[in-house]
C-alpha positions in Angstrom: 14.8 11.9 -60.3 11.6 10.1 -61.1 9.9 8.7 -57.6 7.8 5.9 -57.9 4.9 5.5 -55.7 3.9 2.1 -54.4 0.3 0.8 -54.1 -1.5 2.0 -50.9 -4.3 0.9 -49.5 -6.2 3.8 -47.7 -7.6 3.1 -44.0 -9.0 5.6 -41.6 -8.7 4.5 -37.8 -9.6 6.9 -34.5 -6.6 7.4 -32.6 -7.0 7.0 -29.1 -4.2 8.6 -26.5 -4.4 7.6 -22.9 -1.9 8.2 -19.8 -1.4 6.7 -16.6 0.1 9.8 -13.7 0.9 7.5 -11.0 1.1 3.5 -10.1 -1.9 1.5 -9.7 -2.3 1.5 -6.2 -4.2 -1.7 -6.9 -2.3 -5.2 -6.4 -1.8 -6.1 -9.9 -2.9 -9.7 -11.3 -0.9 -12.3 -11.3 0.1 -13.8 -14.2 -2.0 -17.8 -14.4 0.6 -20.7 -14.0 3.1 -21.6 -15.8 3.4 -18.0 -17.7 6.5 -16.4 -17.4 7.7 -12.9 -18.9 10.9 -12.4 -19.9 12.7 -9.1 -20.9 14.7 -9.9 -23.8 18.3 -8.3 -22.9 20.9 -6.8 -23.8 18.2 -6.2 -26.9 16.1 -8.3 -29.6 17.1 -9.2 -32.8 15.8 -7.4 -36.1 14.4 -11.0 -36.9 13.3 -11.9 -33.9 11.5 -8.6 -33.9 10.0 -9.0 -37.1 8.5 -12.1 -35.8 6.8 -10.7 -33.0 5.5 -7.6 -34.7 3.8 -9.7 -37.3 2.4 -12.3 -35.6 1.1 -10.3 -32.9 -0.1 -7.2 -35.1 -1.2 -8.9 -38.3 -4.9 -9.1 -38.0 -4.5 -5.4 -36.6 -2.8 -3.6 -39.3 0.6 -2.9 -37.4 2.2 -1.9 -40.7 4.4 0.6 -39.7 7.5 -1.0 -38.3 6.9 -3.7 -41.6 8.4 -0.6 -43.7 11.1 0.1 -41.6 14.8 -1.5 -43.1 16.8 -4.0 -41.3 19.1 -1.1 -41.0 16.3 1.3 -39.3 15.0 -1.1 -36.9 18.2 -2.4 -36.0 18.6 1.0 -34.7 15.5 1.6 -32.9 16.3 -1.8 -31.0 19.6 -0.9 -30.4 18.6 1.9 -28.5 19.2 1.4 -24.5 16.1 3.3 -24.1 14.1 0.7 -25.7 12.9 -2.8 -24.5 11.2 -5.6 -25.5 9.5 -8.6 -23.2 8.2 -11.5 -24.5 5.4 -13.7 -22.3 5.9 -17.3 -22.8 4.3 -20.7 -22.3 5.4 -23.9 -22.2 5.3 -24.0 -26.1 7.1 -21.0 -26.2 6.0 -16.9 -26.8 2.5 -15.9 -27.1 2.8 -12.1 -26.4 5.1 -9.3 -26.6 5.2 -5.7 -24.6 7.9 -2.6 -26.0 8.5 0.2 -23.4 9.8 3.5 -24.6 11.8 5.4 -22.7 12.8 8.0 -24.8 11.0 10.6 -23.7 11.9 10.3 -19.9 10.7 10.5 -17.6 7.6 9.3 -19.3 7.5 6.0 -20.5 5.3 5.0 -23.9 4.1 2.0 -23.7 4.8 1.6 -27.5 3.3 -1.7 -28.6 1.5 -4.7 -26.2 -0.3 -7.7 -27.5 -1.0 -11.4 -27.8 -0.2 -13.3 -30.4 -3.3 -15.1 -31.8 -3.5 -18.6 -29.5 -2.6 -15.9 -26.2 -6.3 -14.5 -27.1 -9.2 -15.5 -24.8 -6.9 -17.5 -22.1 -7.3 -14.6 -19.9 -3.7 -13.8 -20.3 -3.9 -10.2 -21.3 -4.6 -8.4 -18.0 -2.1 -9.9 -16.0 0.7 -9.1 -18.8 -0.7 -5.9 -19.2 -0.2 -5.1 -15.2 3.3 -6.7 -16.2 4.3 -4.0 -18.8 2.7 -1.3 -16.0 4.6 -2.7 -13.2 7.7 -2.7 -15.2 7.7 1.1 -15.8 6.6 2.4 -12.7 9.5 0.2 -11.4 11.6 2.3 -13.1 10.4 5.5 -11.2 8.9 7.1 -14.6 6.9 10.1 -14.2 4.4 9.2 -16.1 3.3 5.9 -18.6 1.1 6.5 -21.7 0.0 4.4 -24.9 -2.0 5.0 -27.5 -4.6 2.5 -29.4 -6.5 2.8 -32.7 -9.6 1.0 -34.2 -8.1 -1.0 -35.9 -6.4 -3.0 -32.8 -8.2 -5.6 -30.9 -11.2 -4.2 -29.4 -11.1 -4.9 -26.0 -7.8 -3.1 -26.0 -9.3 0.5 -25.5 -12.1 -0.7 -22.3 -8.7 -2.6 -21.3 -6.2 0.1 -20.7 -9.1 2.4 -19.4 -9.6 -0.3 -16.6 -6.0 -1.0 -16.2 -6.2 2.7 -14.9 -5.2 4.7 -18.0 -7.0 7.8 -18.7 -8.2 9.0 -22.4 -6.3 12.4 -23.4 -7.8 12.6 -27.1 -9.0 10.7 -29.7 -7.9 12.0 -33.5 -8.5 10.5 -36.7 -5.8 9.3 -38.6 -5.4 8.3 -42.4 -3.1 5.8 -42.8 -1.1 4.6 -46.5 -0.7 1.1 -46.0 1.4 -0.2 -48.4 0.1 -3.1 -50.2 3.2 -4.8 -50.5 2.7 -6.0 -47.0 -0.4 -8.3 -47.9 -2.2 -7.4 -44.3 -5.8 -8.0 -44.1 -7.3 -4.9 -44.0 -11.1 -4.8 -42.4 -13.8 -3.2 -45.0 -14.4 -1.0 -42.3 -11.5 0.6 -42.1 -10.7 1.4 -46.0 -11.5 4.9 -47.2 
């Protein structure tokens, strides 16, 4: 059989993994008015995933769940152990948070972000205690996530005061597919 392999752009990011071993025994912050989260139940659609993905990881090269088949992500949201919450305004979703509970009884807090008008409002903390809150609601043993240089850079100072603590950095080489047309910083491209 002859494999073809697809255009790739190269990108080298620093991996960071961080874990939280107990709740915040801070009070949270509250969310500003006129926000409201909403866990998206029984589960999210493949399209309305798709949605959410892109315009939330675009500018941060979230490429891998862009590769995945209808079929394949259809079954990753299918799964009872996954969840998706959406944070909403009044003209509709700015933000989206995926808890992982697949490991249990640690939690992975697998993707969190605002889409691009969410930025700057001072949004991000409060959904981020959101995500936090959610978990340890749920009696987990433990919460981690994981960030990269190529996200948003105030997400790594963000989780650390949030009260996640670093475990490791690694660096990671990445084969983004160009197919994808994501904008890839100059800084990141090997």
């Amino acid at each position: 059989m002859i494999r073809l392999v697809e255009p790739t752009t190269r990108v080298a990011v620093e991996v960071t993994f961080l874990r939280m071993d107990e709740a915040p025994k801070e009070r949270a912050p509250a969310l500003p008015p006129g926000l409201e989260v909403e866990r998206l139940f029984p589960r999210c659609s493949v399209p309305h995933y798709r949605h959410l993905y892109a315009e939330v990881g675009n500018d941060y090269v979230w490429w891998l769940r862009r590769t995945l088949t209808d079929r394949e992500l259809d079954q990753i949201l299918d799964d009872r152990a996954i969840s998706i919450s959406v944070l909403r305004d009044a003209e509709g979703e700015i933000g989206f948070y995926e808890l992982d509970r697949r490991s249990w009884p640690v939690i992975n807090l697998a993707y969190f972000g605002l889409m691009g008008r969410g930025i700057g409002l001072g949004v991000g903390m409060p959904f981020l205690h959101h995500a936090i809150a959610t978990a340890w609601g749920e009696n987990c043993a433990a919460l981690t996530v994981n960030t990269c240089t190529a996200d948003h850079p105030r997400a790594l100072p963000n989780y650390v005061r949030a009260g996640f603590r670093k475990l490791r950095t690694v660096r990671e080489e990445w084969p983004v597919p160009d197919r994808l047309g994501l904008p890839i910083p100059d800084r990141l491209k090997i």
